[in-house]
C-alpha positions in Angstrom: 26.5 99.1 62.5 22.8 98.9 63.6 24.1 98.9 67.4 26.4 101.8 66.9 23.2 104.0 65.2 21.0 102.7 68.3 23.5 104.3 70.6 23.7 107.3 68.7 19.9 107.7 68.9 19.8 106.5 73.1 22.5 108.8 73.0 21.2 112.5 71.4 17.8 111.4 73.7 20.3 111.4 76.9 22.2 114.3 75.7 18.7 116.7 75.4 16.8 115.5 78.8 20.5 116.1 80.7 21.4 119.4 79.0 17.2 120.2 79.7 17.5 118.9 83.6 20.9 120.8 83.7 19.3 124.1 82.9 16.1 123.7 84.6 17.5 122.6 88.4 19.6 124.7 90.1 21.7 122.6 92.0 22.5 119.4 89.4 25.0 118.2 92.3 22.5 117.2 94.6 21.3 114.3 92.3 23.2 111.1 91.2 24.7 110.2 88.3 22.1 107.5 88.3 19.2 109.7 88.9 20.1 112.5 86.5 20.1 109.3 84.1 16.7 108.4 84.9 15.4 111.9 85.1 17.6 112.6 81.4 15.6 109.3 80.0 12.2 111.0 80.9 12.8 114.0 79.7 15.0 113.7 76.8 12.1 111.2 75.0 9.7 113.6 75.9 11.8 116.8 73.9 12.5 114.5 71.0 8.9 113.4 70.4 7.5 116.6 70.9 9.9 118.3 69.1 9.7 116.0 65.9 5.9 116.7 66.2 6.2 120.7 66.0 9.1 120.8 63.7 7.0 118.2 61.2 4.3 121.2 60.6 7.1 122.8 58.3 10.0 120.0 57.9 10.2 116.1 56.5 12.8 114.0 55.8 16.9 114.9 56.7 15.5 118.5 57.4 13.7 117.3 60.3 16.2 114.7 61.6 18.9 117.6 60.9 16.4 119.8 63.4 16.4 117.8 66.1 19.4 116.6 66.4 20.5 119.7 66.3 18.0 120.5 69.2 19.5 116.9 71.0 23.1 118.3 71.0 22.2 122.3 71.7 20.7 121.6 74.9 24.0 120.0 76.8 26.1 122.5 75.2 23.9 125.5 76.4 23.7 124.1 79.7 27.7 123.8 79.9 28.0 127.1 78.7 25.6 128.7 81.5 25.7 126.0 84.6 29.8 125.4 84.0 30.8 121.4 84.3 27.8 118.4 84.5 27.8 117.6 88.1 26.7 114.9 89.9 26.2 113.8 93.7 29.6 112.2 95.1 30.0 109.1 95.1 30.5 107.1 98.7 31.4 104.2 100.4 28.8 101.2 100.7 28.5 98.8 102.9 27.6 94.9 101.8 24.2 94.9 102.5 23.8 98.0 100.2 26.6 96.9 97.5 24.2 93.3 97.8 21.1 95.1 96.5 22.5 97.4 94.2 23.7 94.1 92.1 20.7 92.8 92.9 19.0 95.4 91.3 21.3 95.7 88.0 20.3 91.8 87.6 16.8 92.8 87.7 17.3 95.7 84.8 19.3 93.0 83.0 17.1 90.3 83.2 14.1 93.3 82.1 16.2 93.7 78.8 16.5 89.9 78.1 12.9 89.4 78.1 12.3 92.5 75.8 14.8 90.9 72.9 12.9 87.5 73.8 9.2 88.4 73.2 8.0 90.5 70.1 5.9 93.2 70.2 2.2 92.8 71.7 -1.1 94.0 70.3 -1.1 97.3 71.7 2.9 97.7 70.8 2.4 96.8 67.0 -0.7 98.0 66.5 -1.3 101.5 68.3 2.1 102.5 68.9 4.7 101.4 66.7 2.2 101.4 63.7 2.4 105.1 64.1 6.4 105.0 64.2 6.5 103.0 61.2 3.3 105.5 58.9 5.9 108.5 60.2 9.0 107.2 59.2 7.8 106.2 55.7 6.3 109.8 55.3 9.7 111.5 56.1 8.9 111.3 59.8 5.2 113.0 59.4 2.6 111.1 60.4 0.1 111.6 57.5 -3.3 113.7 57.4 -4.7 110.4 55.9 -3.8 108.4 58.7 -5.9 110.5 61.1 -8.8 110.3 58.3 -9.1 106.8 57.8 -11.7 105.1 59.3 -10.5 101.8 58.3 -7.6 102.3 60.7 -9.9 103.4 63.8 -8.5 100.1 65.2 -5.2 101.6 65.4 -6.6 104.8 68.1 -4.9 107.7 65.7 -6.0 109.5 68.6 -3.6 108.3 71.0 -0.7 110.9 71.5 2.9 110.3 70.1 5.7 110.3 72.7 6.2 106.4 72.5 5.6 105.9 68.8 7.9 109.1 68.2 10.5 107.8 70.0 10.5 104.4 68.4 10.8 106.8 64.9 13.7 108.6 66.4 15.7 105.3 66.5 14.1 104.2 62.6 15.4 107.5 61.5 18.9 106.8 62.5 19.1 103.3 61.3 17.4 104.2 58.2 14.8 101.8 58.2 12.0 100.7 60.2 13.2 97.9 63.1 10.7 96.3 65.4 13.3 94.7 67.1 15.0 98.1 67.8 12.2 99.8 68.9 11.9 97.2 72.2 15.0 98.8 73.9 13.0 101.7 74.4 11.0 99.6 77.4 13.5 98.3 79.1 15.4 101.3 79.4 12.2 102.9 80.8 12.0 100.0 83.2 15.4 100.7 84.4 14.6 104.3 84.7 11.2 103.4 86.9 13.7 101.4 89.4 16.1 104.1 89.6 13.8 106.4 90.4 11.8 104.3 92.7 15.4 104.1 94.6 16.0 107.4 94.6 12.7 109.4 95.8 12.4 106.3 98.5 15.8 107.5 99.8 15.3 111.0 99.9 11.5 110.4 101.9 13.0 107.9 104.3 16.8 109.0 104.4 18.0 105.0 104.3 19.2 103.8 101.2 18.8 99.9 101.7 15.2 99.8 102.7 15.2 102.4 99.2 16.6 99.6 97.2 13.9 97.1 98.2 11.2 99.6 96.5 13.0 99.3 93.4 14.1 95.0 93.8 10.1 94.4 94.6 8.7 96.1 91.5 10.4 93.4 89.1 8.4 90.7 91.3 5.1 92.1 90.0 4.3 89.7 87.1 2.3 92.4 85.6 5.0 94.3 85.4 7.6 92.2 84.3 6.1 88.6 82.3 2.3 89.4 81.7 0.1 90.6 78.9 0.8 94.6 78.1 3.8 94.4 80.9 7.0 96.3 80.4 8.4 94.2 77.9 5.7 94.2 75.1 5.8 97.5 74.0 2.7 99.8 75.4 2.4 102.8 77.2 0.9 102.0 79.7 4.4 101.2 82.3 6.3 104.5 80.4 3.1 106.1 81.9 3.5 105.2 84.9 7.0 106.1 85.5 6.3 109.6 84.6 3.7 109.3 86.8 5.6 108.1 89.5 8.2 111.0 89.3 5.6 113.7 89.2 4.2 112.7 92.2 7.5 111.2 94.0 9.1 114.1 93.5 6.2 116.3 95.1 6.4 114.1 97.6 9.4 115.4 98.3 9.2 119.6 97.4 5.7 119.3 99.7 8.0 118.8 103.2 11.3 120.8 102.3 9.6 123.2 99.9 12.5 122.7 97.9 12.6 124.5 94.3 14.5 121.6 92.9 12.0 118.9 93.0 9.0 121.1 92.0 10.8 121.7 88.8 10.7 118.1 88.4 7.6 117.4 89.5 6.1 120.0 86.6 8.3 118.9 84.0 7.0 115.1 84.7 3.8 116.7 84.8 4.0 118.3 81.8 4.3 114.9 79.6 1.7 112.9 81.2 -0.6 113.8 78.8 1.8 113.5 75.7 2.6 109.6 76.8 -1.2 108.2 76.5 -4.8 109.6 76.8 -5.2 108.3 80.3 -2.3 110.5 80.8 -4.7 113.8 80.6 -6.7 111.9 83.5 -3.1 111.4 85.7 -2.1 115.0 85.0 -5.5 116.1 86.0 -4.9 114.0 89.6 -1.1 115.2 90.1 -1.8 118.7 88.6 -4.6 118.6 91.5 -2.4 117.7 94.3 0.2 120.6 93.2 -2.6 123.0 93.7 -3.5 121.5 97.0 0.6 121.8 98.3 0.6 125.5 96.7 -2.8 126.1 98.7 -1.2 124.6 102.1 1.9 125.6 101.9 0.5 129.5 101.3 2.4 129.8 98.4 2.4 132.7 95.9 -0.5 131.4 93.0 2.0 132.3 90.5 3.3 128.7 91.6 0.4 127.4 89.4 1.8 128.6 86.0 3.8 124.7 87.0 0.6 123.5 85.9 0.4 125.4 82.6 3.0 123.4 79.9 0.5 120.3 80.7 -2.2 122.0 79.9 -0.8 123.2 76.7 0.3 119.8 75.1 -3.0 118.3 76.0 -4.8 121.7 74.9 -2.7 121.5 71.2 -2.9 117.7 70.8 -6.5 117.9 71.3 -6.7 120.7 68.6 -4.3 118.6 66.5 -6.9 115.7 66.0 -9.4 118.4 65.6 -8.1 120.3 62.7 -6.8 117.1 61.0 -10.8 115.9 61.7 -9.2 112.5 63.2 -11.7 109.2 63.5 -11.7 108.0 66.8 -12.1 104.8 68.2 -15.8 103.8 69.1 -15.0 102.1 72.4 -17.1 104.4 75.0 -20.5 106.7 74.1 -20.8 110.2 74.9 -20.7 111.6 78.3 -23.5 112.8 79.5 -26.4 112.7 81.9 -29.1 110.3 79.8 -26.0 108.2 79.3 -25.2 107.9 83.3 -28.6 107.9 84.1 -29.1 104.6 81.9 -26.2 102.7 82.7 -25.6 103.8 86.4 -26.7 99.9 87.3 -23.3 98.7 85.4 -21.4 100.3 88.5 -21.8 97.4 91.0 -20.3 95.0 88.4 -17.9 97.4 87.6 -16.1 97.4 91.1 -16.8 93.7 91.6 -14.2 93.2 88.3 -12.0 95.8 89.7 -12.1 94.2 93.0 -11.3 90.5 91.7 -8.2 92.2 89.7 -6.5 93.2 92.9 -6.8 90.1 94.2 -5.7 88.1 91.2 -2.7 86.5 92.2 -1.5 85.5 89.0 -1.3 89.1 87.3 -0.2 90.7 91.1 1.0 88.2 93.5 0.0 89.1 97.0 1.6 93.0 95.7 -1.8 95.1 96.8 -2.0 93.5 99.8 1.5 94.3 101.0 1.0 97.7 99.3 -2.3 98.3 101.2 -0.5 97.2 104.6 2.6 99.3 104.0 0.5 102.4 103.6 -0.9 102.3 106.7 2.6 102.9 107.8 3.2 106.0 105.6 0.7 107.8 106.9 1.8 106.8 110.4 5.3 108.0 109.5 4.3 111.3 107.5 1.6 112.7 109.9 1.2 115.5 107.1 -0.3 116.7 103.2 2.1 113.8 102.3 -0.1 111.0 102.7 -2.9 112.8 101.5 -1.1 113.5 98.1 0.0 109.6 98.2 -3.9 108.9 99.0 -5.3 110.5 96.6 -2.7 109.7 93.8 -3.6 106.3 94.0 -7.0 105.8 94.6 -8.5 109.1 92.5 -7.1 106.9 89.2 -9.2 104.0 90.2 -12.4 106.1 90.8 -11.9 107.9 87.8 -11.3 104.7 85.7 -14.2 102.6 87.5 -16.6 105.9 86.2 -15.5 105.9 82.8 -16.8 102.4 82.5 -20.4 103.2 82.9 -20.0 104.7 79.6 -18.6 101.9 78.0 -20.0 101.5 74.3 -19.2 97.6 74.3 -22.1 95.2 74.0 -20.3 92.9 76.7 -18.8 96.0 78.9 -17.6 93.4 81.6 -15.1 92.2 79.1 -14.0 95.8 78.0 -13.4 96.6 81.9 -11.5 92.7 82.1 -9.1 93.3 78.9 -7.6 96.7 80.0 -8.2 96.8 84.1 -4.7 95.1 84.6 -2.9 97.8 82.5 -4.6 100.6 83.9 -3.7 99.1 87.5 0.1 99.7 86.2 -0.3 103.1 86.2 -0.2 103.4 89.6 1.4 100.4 90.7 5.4 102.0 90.5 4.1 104.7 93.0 2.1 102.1 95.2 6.3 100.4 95.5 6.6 103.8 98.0 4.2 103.0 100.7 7.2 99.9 101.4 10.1 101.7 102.5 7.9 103.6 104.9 6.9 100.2 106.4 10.1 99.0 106.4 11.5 101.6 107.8 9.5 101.4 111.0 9.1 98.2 112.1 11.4 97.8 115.0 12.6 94.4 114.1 14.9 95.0 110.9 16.3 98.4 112.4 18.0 95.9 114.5 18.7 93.3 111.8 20.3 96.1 109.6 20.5 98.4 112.4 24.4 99.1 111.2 23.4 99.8 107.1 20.6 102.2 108.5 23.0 104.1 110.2 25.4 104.6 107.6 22.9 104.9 105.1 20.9 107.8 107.4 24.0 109.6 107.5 24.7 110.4 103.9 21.5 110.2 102.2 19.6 113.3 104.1 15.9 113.2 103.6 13.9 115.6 102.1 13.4 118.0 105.4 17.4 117.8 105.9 18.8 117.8 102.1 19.4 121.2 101.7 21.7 121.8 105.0 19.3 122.7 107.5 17.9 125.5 105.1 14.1 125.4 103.9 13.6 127.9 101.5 10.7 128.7 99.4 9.7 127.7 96.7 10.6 130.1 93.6 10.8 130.2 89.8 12.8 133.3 90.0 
């Protein structure tokens, strides 16, 4: 009975992201069935979390669940109503090679899941995120004004925004009870999202689907990803965040070239929840909402283009109002921000980057990943001669300068240890979209065009890239 009210819960969550990506696209057919999955997953946890927030202002208990459920099962119905039959990109023939790392891939997602059921919760998973899940669901699904108020549970950063622990209450308030071991399908199914996704934007920015497939196969070689403390499987927020991440930016990747109206839509709705999935998130919506601005500017686009920008703004805006009417206690972990305080701990940035630079080349949390990653991103900006690399560019490295500053106001005695605890999972928020610097390189080294050279030319033919997806049109970009 439990597995049947878990699927009922994955289920609703599906049913509001596709019926939401139905209505907000307007061509659903030029995505995959697999993709639209992905894309559903992102977007369905982010309606149900937010919408359990608002509608908990005025309802509790089987009111609230009746709410959003409702809200779960609207959305697919309206979009049938106004876009006619869900559609999906046909399917086509593989070849071997392709059919070869397709399974390859599944295994990986399979084995992701395994490891989930096999390891509990971690520190971070019990006690910031599903903590919050669990004071919600026994409060009728509100998390309580006393929670926010209670310095004695400053450990537990009440701070911290709610799409993860809201989603783990979503599945508690269809099985009735609160379920630690529940809640962990959430992660792997956000894993599996990550790798679709990572398959999908590689084959739309190179056109090839096997060289795609290896962006997605390499990502479950990262032990920090997949086995190591605050990875994937141990239930924090830090990998969800980064798939968002990596489809806001992916997915501008992609609307930059071909202007395509499509994949901005994505890209903002992606944008949108960064800062609803983790308080780093207002920092990575800050960066991507950046590089939107910068296309819009380049492309000489309308600057009504920016009001993509605003719905991000607006969660982080209300959130942070939230926590102020509620007068939330906040984790003392960093000091105030201001001059005096930079001006006095400005020598701390040295060590800083030396601990940064030692995490990249720690081979036990990242294998030789950053090396390959910095290598294969040489050859994506040889390959996209254009605003593309610089969006890449700077969505990787402006995280890192951002989070190497932010130390110097560490409130820690030993800040070196502070910086060492949480380095590796802020490295993850970036590490998904690092995986699309590979195909790039693959893609252009002479050598395995003429290994593969017959799966290239299959795969070139039916998966268009971004400049040739739309059948030779390139039309600007509108809300209209």
């Amino acid at each position: 009975m439990d597995l049947i009210q878990v699927l009922a819960a994955l289920a609703t969550i599906l049913a509001a992201g596709l019926g939401a990506l139905t209505l907000i696209v307007r061509e659903p057919k030029r995505f995959s069935f697999a993709e639209q999955l992905a894309l559903s997953w992102l977007v369905g946890t982010g309606i149900v979390s937010l919408s359990i927030w608002l509608f908990g202002f005025v309802l509790r208990g089987p009111a609230l669940f009746s709410s959003v459920a409702f809200i779960c099962v609207a959305l697919p119905l309206v979009a049938w109503k106004i876009k006619g039959a869900f559609r999906f990109q046909d399917l086509r023939q593989s070849n071997p090679i392709e059919l070869a790392l397709a399974l390859t891939l599944a295994v990986e997602i399979l084995a992701v899941g395994y490891l989930a059921f096999a390891y509990t919760l971690g520190w971070d998973g019990l006690l910031n995120w599903e903590i919050k899940a669990r004071y919600a669901f026994a409060n009728g699904g509100v998390l309580p004004a006393a929670y926010f108020q209670d310095a004695g549970r400053a450990f537990s950063h009440p701070e911290y925004p709610l799409a993860i622990p809201f989603t783990e209450l979503w599945l508690y308030l269809w099985l009735g009870e609160a379920s630690q071991y529940w809640a962990k399908i959430v992660f792997p199914i956000y894993y599996a999202a990550g790798a679709v996704l990572l398959v999908a934007i590689s084959a739309r920015l190179t056109g090839k689907i096997w060289v795609a497939f290896v962006a997605g196969i390499v990502l479950f070689f990262v032990p920090q990803i997949t086995v190591e403390a605050g990875s994937a499987i141990v239930g924090y927020a830090d990998f969800p965040l980064s798939v968002f991440y990596l489809a806001a930016i992916g997915y501008l990747l992609c609307a930059n070239r071909s202007s395509d109206i499509d994949f901005f839509r994505i890209y903002a709705v992606c944008l949108a929840f960064l800062p609803w999935v983790k308080r780093e998130g207002v920092i990575l919506w800050l960066i991507a909402a950046t590089c939107g601005a910068f296309i819009i500017w380049q492309r000489k686009l309308s600057p009504k283009y920016l009001w993509a920008l605003l719905p991000g703004l607006s969660v982080a805006a209300a959130w942070r109002l939230y926590l102020g009417q509620v007068h939330a206690v906040s984790s003392s972990d960093f000091m105030a921000v201001n001059f005096t305080n930079l001006q006095a701990n400005i020598h701390r940035l040295g060590p800083i980057l030396s601990t940064f630079a030692a995490e990249f080349t720690d081979i036990r949390a990242w294998g030789l990943f950053w090396l390959v990653a910095g290598l294969a991103g040489v050859y994506f900006v040889r390959r996209y001669r254009d605003s593309r690399s610089v969006v890449l560019f700077v969505s990787l490295v402006a995280p890192l300068v951002t989070y190497a500053s932010i130390y110097i106001f560490s409130d820690w005695p030993d800040y070196q240890r502070h910086v060492g605890l949480s380095l590796s999972r802020l490295l993850m928020h970036i590490t998904p979209l690092a995986c699309l610097t590979l195909p790039a390189a693959l893609a252009s080294l002479p050598s395995l065009r003429t290994v593969f050279g017959r799966a290239e030319v299959s795969s070139s033919v039916t998966v268009p890239t971004c400049e040739e997806e739309i059948h030779g049109r390139t039309p600007g970009i509108d809300f209209a």
